[in-house]
N, C-alpha and C positions, 0 to 999 in steps of 0.2 A: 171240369171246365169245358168251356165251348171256344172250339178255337176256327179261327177263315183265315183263310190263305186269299190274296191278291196281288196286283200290280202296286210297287212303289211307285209316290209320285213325290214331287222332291222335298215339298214340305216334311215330306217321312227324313229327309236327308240325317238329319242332327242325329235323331233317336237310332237309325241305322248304324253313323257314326260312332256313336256309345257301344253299342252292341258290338260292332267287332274291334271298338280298340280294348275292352273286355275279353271278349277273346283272344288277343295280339297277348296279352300280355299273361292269361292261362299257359297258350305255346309255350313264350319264356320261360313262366315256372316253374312247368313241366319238363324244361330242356328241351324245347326242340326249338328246332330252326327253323319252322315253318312259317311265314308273318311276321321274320325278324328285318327283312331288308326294303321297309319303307313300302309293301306292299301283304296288303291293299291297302287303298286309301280315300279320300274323299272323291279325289277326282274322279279314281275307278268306279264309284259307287255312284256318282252323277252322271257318268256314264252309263252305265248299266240301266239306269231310272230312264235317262233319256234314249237309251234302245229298245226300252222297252224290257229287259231283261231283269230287272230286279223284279223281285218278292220278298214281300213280305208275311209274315205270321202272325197273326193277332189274337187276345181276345179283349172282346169289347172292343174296345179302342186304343190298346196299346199295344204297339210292338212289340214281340215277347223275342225275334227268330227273323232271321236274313237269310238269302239266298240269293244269285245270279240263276238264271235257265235260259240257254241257246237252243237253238234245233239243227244239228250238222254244223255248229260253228266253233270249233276245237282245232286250229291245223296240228295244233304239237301230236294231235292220236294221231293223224297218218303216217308218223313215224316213231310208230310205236316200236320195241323191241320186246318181241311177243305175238301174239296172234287176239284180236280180239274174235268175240263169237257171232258178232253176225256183221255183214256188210254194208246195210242198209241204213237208213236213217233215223239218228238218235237225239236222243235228248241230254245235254251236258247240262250240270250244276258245276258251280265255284261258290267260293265264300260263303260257304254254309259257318254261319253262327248262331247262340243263344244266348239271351239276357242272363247277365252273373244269377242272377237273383230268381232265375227258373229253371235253374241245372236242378238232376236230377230225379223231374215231374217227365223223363220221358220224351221230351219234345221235339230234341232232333230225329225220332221216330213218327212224328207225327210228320215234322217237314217232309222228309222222304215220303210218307203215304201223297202227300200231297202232291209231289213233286212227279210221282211213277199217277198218280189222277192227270196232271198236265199232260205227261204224254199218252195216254191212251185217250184222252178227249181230242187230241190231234193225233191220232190214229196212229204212234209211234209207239214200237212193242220192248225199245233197248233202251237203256238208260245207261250211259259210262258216266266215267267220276277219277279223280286221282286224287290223293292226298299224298303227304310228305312219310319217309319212312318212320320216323321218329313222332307221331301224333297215334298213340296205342288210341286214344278214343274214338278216330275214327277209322281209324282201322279193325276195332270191335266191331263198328258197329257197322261193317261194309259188310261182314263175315254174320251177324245175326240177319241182317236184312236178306241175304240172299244173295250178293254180288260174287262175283266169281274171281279168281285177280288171275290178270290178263299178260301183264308183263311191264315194262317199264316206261314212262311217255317223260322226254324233258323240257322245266320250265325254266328261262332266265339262268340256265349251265348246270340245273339240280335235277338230277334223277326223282322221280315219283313215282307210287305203284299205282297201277293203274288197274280200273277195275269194269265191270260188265254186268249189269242184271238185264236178265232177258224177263219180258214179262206173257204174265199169261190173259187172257182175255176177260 
């Protein structure tokens, strides 16, 4: 399949919605606590749209994959516990999700390509990221992709690991 990554815009809101209260509730299955406490949520997601930070995954015309992507706008990593690997200006993801219904085609592997494409077309060679301890899926898949883990960054009084791919040209 042929998939494009862009800008959300709100009309996407609903079907983004779907998508990660799909996700929300894999976490629980799973046992973890991560998107057990009222976040994230619509309004963060209309947020994001209206900062321009949301992405979207698509093929053809339906959203298959969510994302948030900032450029340096993370304060909780400046106090990280840990050392990240470079000091310079990076690229953050949140709420990376995928459609129930297109797990295991790969696709959170695609986001990421896309996501390490965004920052090297804005000339930014890091990419950080955290998830929760207890989400083994994506903590697999920080560890296949190449990310490095860095030490610990906290959100809303919960420790996350925190993580670092450096990229190459």
């Amino acid at each position: 399949m042929d998939y494009n990554f862009r800008k959300a815009v709100s009309e996407d809101l609903d079907a983004i919605w779907e998508i990660l209260q799909q996700a929300i509730l894999r976490r629980k299955k799973d046992g973890s606590q991560q998107w057990q406490d009222g976040y994230p949520n619509p309004v963060v997601v209309q947020k994001d749209i209206d900062n321009g930070a949301g992405y979207v995954l698509i093929t053809g015309d339906v959203i298959v994959g969510y994302c948030a992507i900032l450029v340096n706008d993370e304060p909780a990593y400046a106090g990280i516990e840990g050392k990240w690997l470079t000091e310079g200006d990076f690229v953050v993801f949140h709420r990376v999700a995928i459609a129930e219904q297109q797990l295991g085609k790969g696709l959170a592997k695609v986001l990421f390509g896309f996501i390490e494409d965004y920052a090297r077309t804005h000339g930014i060679m890091s990419i950080k990221a955290d998830t929760n301890f207890d989400n083994p899926a994506m903590l697999n898949l920080f560890q296949k992709q190449g990310y490095v883990y860095c030490g610990e960054v906290y959100f809303r009084g919960s420790a996350r690991k925190a993580f670092e791919k450096v990229l190459t040209a």
